[in-house]
N, C-alpha and C positions, 0 to 999 in steps of 0.2 A: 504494500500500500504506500503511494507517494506521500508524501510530508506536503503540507499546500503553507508552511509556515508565513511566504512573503506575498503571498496572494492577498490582494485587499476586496474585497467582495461589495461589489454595486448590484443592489437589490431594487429590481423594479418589474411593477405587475401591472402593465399596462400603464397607463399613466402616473401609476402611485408610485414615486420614487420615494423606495424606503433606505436610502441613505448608505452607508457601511455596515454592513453585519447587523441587519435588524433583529432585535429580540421579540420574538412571537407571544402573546398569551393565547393557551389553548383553549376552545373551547369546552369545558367541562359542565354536565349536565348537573343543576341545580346547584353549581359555583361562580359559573362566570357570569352573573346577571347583573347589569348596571352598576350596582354599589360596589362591587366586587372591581369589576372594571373600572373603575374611577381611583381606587385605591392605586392599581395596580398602573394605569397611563400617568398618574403625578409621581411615581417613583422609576419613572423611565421606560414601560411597556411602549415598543414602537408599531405594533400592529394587533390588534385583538379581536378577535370571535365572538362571539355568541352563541348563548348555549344550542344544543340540537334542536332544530326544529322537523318535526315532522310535516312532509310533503300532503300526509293525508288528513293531519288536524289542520294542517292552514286552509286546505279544501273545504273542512267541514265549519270554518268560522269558531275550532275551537278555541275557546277563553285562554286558556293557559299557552298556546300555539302564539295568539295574537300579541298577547303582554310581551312574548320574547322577539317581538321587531322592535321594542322601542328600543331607540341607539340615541343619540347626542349629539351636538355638534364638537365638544371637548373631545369625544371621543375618535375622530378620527385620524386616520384612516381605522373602519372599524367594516368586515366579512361576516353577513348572518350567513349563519351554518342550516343547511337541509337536507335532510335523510327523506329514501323512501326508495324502491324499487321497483315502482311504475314509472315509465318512460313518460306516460301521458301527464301523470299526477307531478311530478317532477317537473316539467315544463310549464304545467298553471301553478306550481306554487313558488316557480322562479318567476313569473311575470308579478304574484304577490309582493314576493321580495321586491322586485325590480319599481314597484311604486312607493317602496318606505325609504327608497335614495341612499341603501348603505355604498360603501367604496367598490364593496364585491362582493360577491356571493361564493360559498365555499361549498363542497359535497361533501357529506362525510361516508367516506365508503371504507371505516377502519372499527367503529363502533362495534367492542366485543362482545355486550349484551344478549341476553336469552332474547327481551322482549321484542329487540331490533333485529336482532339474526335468523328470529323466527318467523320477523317479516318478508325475508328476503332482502332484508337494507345493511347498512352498515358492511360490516367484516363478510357478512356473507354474500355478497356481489363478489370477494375476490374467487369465489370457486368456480363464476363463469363470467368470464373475459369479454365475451363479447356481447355483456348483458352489461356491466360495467359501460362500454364504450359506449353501447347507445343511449342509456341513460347520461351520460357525461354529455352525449353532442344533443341531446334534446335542452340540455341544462343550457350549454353553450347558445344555441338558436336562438332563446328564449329569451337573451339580454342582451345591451348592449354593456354593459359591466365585465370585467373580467371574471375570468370563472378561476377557482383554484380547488384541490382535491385534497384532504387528509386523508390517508389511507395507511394499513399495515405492510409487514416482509410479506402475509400470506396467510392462508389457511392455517395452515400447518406448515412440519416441517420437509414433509415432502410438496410440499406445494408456494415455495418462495416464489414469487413468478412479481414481484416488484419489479423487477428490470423490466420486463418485458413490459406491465404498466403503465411505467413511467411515460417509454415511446407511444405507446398506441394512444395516450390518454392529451398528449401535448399533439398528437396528431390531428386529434378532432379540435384543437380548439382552447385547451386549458392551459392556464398562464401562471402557474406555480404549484409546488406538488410537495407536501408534507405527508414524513414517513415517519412513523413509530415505531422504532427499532422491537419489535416483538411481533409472532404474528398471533391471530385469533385465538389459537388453540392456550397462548401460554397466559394470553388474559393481562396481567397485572406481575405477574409473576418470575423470579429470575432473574437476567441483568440483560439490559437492553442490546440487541448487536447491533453496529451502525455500519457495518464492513459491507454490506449490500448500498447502503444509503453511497459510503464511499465509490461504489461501482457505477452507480448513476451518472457521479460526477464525472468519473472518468468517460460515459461514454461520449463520445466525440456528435453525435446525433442531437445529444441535449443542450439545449443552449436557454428552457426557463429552468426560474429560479426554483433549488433545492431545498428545505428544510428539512434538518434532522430533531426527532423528540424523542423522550424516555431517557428516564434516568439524571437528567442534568442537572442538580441542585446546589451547587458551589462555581465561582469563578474559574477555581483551577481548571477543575474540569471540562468548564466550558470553553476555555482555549486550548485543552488539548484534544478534544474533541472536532474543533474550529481547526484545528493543524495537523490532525490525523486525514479527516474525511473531507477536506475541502468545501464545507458545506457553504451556502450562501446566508445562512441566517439558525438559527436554534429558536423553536419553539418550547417554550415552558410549561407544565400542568402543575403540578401536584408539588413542587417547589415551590410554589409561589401562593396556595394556601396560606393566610396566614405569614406570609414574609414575601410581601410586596417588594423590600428591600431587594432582593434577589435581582432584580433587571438593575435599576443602578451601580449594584456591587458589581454584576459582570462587566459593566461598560467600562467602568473606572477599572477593574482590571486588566481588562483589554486595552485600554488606552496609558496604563501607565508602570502594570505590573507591581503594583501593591494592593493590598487588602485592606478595604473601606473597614471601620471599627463597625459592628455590631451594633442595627440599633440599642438605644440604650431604654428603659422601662418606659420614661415620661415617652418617648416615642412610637414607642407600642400603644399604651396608654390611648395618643393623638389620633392614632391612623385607625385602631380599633372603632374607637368613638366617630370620626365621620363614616366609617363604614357601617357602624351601627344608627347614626344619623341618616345617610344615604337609604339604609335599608328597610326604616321605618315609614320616610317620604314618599317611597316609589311603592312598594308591596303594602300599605297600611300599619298600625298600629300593632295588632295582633299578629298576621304573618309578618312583619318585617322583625318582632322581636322572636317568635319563634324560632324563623330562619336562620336568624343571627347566632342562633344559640351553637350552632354547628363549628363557629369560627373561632372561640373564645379560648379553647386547650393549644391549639394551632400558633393565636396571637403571642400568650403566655409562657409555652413551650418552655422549660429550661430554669425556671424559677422555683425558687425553692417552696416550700407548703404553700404552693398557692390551690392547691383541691379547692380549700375551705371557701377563697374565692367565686372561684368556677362554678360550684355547686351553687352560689348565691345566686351567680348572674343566670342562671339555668335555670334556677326556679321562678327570680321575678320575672312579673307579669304585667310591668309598669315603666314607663318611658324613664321617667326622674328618678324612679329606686334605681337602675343601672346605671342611669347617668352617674348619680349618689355612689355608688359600688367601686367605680372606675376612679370616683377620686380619692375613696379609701384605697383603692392599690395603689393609687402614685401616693399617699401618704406616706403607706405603708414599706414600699419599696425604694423610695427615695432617700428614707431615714439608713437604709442599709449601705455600706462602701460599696463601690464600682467595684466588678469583678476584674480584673485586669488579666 
């Protein structure tokens, strides 16, 4: 595998020039919704998602389908994500898309899920190639927006067929292509392999932009990864729960080869709190604290007896008790010496 060390990487998906080595946020089902996004573009995110939308609830005018088109104008450049594996339904719920004005529209043909794989969407479109394609070029038809694909290695392990993907899929039409080093079978599980995603780059055929994901959750990493596989940009998931920090830590590493300090409590503290602000405004009162409730161990992470916290903020049920909560932790942890 070549070393792409002095490669500087110019990421651009149709008109959106995402700059040098953009940092992606993934779309993740029932984490990357507004509030979440907002944390995560003020701490450096250069391009983000939305969570999955299904082809066949935007069909149906379902409630919960409809809430995941709202996007921002802060937020962009910002890709709603659409699952489904009808060609026809696929194409009316890109022309849906294509009237809420996001930057692009993404497929997600990677999604390991029972409930999507049973549909025939996500991860199970890679067991037939040329059900994939057609669905991608109805996608493509269907806007005038750039179309981009998240997708896995493969089925399985005898069925890695990403390479050959990659070409057929930039053939009909699509204009950036995100691989998740795992394929369907391994789920979440084990250590990401990106030595395929590296093949891509090397093939001489490809010329849109690559993204590599899985596994990325420190700066080191993410330049040796950036200088292993030549990639064009790293998309983030499940590192960036709860540590927003993660996109500015890696850029400032990349850019200077030192490690940004850790944020420190009062800024946990901060970012929690507008995200639990954000979260109450956009979703209501009751689900926005419920919701919230998923984020708090994530924020906290690494502190000492803070349980007795957690449990607190988990059980109110009241805007100003949590607010109230959040300043007993900066009381509480501010009075303690900096970890050094």
């Amino acid at each position: 595998m070549p070393q792409y060390i002095n490669t500087i990487a110019l990421a651009k998906i149709g008109n959106i020039n995402l700059g040098t080595f953009p940092l992606l946020l993934a779309p993740m089902e029932d984490v990357s919704d507004p509030p979440f996004r907002a944390v995560c573009k003020a701490n450096g995110a250069d391009l983000m998602y939305t969570e999955f939308i299904s082809s066949e609830g935007l069909i149906r005018d379902a409630i919960k389908s409809r809430q995941k088109l709202d996007i921002f104008d802060y937020e962009r450049p910002i890709g709603i994500q659409i699952f489904g594996g009808d060609e026809e339904a696929m194409a009316l719920a890109t022309q849906i898309v294509d009237a809420v004005n996001p930057d692009l529209v993404d497929i997600n043909f990677g999604c390991p899920v029972k409930k999507v794989v049973c549909k025939g969407a996500g991860a199970a479109i890679l067991k037939d190639l040329n059900k994939m394609v057609t669905v991608a070029s109805s996608v493509v038809k269907s806007t005038k927006l750039p179309v981009t694909v998240k997708t896995r290695l493969g089925w399985d392990e005898q069925t890695k067929n990403v390479e050959e993907v990659a070409e057929r899929l930039q053939d009909v039409g699509v204009q950036a292509l995100t691989v998740h080093g795992r394929t369907r079978a391994q789920l979440y599980k084990g250590e990401a392999d990106w030595t395929l995603i590296g093949k891509i780059k090397e093939n001489p055929r490809i010329t849109i932009p690559i993204f590599g994901n899985g596994d990325i959750d420190n700066p080191v990493k993410a330049l040796e990864y950036k200088n292993r596989y030549g990639v064009d940009g790293i998309m983030i998931g499940r590192a960036a729960i709860g540590y927003p920090w993660i996109f500015n830590e890696i850029k400032y590493f990349l850019e200077t080869g030192k490690v940004l300090d850790p944020p420190t409590v009062l800024q946990r503290i901060e970012v929690c709190k507008t995200h639990f602000e954000k979260s109450v405004q956009w979703k209501g009162v009751r689900p926005g604290i419920f919701e919230m409730r998923r984020h708090y161990a994530p924020y906290f992470k690494g502190l000492d007896n803070f349980k007795p916290f957690r449990t607190q903020l988990v059980m109110s049920e009241s805007v100003e008790e949590i607010l109230e909560i959040l300043v007993q932790i900066e009381n509480h942890y501010q009075l303690e010496p900096e970890v050094v």
